[in-house]
C-alpha positions as CSV (number, residue, x, y, z in Angstrom):
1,X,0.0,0.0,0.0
2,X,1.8,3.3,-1.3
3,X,-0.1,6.8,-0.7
4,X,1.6,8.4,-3.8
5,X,0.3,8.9,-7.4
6,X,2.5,6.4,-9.1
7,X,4.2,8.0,-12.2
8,X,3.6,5.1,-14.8
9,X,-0.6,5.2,-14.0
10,X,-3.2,7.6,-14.8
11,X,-4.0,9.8,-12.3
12,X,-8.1,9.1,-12.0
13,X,-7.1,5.8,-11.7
14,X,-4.6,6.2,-9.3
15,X,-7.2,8.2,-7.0
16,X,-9.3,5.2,-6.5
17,X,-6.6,3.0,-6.3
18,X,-5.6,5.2,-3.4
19,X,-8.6,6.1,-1.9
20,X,-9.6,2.2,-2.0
21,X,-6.4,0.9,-0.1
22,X,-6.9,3.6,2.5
23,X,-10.6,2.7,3.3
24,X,-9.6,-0.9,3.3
25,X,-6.7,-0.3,5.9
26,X,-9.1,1.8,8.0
27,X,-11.2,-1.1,8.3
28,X,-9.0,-3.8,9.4
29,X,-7.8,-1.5,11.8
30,X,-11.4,-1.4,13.5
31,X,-11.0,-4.9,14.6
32,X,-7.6,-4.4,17.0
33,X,-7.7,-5.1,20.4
34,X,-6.3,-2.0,20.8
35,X,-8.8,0.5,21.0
36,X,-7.2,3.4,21.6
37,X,-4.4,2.9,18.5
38,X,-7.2,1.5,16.7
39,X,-9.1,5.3,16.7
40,X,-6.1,6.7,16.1
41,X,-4.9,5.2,12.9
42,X,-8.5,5.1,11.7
43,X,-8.9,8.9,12.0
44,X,-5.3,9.3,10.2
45,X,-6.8,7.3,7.4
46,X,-9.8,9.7,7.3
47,X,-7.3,12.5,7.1
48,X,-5.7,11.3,4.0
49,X,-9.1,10.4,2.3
50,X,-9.7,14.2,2.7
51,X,-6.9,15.7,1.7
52,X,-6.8,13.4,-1.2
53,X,-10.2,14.6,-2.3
54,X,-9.3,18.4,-1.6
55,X,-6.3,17.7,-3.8
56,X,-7.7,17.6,-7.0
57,X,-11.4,19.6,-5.3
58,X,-11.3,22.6,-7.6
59,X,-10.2,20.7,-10.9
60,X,-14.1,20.8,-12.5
61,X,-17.8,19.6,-11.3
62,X,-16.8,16.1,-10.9
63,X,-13.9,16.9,-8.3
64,X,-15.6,19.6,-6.1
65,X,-18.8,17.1,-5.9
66,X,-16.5,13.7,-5.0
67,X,-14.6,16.4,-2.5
68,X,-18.0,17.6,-0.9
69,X,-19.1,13.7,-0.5
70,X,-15.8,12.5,0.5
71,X,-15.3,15.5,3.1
72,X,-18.5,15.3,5.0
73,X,-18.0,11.8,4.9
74,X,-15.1,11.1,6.6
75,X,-14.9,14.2,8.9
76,X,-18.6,12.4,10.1
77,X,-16.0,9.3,11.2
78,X,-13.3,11.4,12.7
79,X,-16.2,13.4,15.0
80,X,-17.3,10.3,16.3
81,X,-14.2,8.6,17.2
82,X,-13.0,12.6,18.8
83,X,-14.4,12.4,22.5
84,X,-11.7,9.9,23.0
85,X,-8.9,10.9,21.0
86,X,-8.9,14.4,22.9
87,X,-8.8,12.8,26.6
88,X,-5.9,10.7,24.9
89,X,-4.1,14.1,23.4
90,X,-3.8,15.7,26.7
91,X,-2.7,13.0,28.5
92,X,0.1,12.5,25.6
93,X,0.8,16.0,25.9
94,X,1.6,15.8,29.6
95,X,3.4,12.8,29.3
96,X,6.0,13.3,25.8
97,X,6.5,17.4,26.2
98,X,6.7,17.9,29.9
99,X,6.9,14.4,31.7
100,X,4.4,12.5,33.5
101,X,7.1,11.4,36.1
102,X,7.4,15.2,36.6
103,X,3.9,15.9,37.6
104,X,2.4,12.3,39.0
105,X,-1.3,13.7,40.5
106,X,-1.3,15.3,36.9
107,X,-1.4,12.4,34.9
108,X,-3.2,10.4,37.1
109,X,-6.4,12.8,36.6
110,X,-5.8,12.6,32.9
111,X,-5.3,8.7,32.9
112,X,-8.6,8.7,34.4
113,X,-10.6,10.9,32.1
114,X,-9.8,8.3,29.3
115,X,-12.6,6.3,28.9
116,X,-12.7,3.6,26.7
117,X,-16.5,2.3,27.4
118,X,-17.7,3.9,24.7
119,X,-14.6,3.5,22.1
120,X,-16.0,0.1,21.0
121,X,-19.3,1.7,20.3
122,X,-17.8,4.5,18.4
123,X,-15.9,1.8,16.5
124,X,-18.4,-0.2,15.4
125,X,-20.1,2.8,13.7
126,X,-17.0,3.9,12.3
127,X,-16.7,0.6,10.4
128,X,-20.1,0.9,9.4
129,X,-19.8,4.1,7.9
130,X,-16.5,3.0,6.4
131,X,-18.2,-0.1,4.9
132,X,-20.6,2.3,3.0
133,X,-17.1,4.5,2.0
134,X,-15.9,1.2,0.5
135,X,-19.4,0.7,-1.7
136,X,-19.1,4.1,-2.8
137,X,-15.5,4.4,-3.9
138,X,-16.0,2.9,-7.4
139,X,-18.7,5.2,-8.4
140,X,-16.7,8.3,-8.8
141,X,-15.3,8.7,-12.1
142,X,-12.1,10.7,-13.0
143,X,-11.2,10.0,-16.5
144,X,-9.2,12.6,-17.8
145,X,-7.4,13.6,-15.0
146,X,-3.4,14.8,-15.7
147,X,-0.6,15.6,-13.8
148,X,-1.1,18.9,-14.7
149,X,-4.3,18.9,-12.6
150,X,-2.2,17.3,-9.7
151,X,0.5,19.9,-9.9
152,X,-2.6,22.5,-10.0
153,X,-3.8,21.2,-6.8
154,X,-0.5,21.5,-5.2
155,X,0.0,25.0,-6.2
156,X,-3.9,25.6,-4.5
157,X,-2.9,23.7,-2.0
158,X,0.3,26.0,-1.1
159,X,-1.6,29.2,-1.6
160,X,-4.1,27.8,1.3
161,X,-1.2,27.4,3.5
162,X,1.1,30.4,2.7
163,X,-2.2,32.5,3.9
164,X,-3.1,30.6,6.5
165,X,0.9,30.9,7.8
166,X,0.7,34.8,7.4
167,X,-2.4,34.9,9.2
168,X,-1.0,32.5,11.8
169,X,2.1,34.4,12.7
170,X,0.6,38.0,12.6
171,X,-2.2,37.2,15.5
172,X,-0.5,33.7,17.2
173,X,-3.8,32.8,18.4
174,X,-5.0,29.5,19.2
175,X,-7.6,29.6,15.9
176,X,-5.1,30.6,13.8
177,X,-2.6,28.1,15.0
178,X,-5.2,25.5,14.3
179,X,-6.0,26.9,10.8
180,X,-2.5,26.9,10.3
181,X,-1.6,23.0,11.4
182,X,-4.9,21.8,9.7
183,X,-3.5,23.5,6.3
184,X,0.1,22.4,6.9
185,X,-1.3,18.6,7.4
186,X,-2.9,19.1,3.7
187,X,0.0,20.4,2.2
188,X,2.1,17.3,4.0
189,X,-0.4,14.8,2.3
190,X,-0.4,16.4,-0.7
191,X,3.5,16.1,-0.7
192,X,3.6,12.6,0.1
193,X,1.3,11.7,-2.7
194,X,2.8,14.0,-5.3
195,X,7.0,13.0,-4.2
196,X,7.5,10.2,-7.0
197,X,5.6,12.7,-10.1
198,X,8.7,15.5,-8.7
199,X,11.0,14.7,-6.0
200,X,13.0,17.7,-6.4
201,X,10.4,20.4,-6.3
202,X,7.6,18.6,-4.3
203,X,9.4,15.6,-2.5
204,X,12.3,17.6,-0.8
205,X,9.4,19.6,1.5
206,X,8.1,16.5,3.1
207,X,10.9,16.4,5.9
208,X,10.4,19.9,7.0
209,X,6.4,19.9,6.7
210,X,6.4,17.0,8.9
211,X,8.7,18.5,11.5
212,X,6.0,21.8,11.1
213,X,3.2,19.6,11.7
214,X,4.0,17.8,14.3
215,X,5.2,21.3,16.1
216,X,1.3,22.9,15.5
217,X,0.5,19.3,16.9
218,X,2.4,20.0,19.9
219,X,1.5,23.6,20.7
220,X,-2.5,22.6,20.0
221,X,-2.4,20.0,22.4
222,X,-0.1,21.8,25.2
223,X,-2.7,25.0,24.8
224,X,-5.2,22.6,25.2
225,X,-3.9,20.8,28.4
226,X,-3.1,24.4,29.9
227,X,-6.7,25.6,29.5
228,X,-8.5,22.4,30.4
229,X,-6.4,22.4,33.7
230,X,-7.0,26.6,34.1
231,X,-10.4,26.2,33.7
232,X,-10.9,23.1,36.4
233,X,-8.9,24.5,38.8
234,X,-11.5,24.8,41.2
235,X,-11.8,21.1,41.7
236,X,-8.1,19.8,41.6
237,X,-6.9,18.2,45.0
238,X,-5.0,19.6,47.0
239,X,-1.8,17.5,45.1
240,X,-2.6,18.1,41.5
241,X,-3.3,22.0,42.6
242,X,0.2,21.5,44.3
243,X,1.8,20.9,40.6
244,X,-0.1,23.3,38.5
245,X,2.0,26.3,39.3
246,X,5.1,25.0,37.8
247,X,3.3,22.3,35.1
248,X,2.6,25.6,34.2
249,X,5.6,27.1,34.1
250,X,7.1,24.2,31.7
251,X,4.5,24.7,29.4
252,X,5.3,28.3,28.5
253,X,9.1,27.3,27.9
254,X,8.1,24.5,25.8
255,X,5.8,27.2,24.0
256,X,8.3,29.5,23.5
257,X,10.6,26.7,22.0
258,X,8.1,25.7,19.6
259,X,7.3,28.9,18.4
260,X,10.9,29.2,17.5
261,X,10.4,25.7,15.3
262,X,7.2,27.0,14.0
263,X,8.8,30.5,12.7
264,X,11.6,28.8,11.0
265,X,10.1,26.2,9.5
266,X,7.2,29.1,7.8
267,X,10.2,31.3,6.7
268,X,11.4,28.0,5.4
269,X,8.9,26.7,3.3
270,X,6.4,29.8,2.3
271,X,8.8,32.3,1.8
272,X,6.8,33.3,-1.5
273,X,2.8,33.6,-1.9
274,X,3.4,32.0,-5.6
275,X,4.4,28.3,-5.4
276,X,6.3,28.9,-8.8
277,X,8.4,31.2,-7.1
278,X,8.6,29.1,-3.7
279,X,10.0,25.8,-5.9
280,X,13.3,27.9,-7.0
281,X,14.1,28.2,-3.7
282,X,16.6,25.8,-1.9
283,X,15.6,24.3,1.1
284,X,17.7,23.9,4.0
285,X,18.3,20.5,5.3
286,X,15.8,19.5,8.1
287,X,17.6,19.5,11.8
């Protein structure tokens, strides 16, 4: 399974080729015993369905209506398998950027909001909403399609993100950070199934997107963990109240050091509002 457009095929081909393997991964993840990695991976699948739909969503009629069905579709499965994923993301937080060991009474509470009585629930209509995905996938034709459309996409795609990055570092609020990771994710897809049609222009920006993503990640989740633990502040015990002062404290220095990350990496790779001019460009080597 390859989530790339493979040179040697046709590109409407290639889109249910792709589209097919990742609804057929996402259900034969539904069936681990692991319930929590299980709604995890599935929602990553339902990430790269989008983003493969809003690829190509603009080309003509038959693009933007497979991106509306597609999108509603598949953000319908990500929303259901959410309630759990988000007591999960805070607990992660905790954990990987500041260190469970560090704050004990802290992770404890977070451990406990995760419940997983409900997952397999969720799960179940995930897969059934999947299954329909699966019955659909084949009615979409995209005969036609170039790589010219693909590259068109990409340069959408860019534009999205270089605005969204402006925007982002101008007001550095928490709806603009979002904006800005949700775009960044796209253009990170979009990289990863463009990379074998141009690995110089489009492949060589998948190591530093990533690294971008996965800061926005961070500083979503750490704001997230900082609020949820402001605003129940009035019924920590005594112990966990004990650590909030300096849990605190470690986030804002973890802030501030992915802010730095986040800055470079958007000087890095939209240094230009036109993608044409972005490509000329070299591209440091990811740290």
């Amino acid at each position: 399974m390859s989530y790339r457009f493979h040179p040697q095929e046709p590109p409407g081909r290639e889109m249910q080729r792709i589209g097919g393997e990742q609804i057929s991964a996402a259900l034969r993840t539904c069936t681990q015993p692991d319930k929590e990695g299980a709604t995890h991976q599935i929602r990553k699948h339902c990430k790269k369905m989008r983003a493969l739909a809003r690829l190509l969503q603009k080309t003509d009629d038959r693009t933007e209506k497979y991106y509306r069905f597609e999108n509603a579709h598949y953000r319908r499965i990500a929303e259901l398998l959410s309630a759990s994923r988000d007591a999960v993301s805070l607990h992660d937080a905790l954990v990987r950027q500041l260190g469970g060991e560090r704050f004990p009474e802290t992770a404890a509470l977070l451990q406990s909001r995760i419940d997983t009585g409900d997952t397999q629930d969720a799960l179940q209509q995930a897969r059934e909403l999947l299954q329909q995905g699966a019955e659909h996938i084949g009615n979409h034709a995209f005969g036609g399609l170039d790589r010219k459309d693909l590259k068109r996409g990409y340069a959408r795609s860019y534009r999205r993100t270089f605005k969204a990055a402006q925007k982002a570092l101008d007001k550095y609020d928490d709806t603009a950070i979002h904006t800005l990771r949700k775009r960044v994710k796209d253009q990170w897809y979009h990289t990863r199934l463009l990379q074998t049609l141009q690995p110089k222009k489009i492949g060589r920006r998948r190591a530093r997107l990533k690294i971008l993503a996965s800061a926005l990640g961070d500083w979503r989740d750490l704001r997230l963990l900082c609020a949820y633990l402001a605003t129940h502040k009035a019924t920590l015990d005594a112990k966990t109240e004990k650590e909030l002062i300096p849990l605190l404290d470690s986030a804002r220095q973890r802030l501030e050091a992915l802010r730095t990350v986040i800055e470079r990496e958007c000087r890095c790779l939209f240094e230009h509002k036109r993608w044409k001019s972005q490509r000329k460009c070299k591209l440091p080597t990811a740290e």
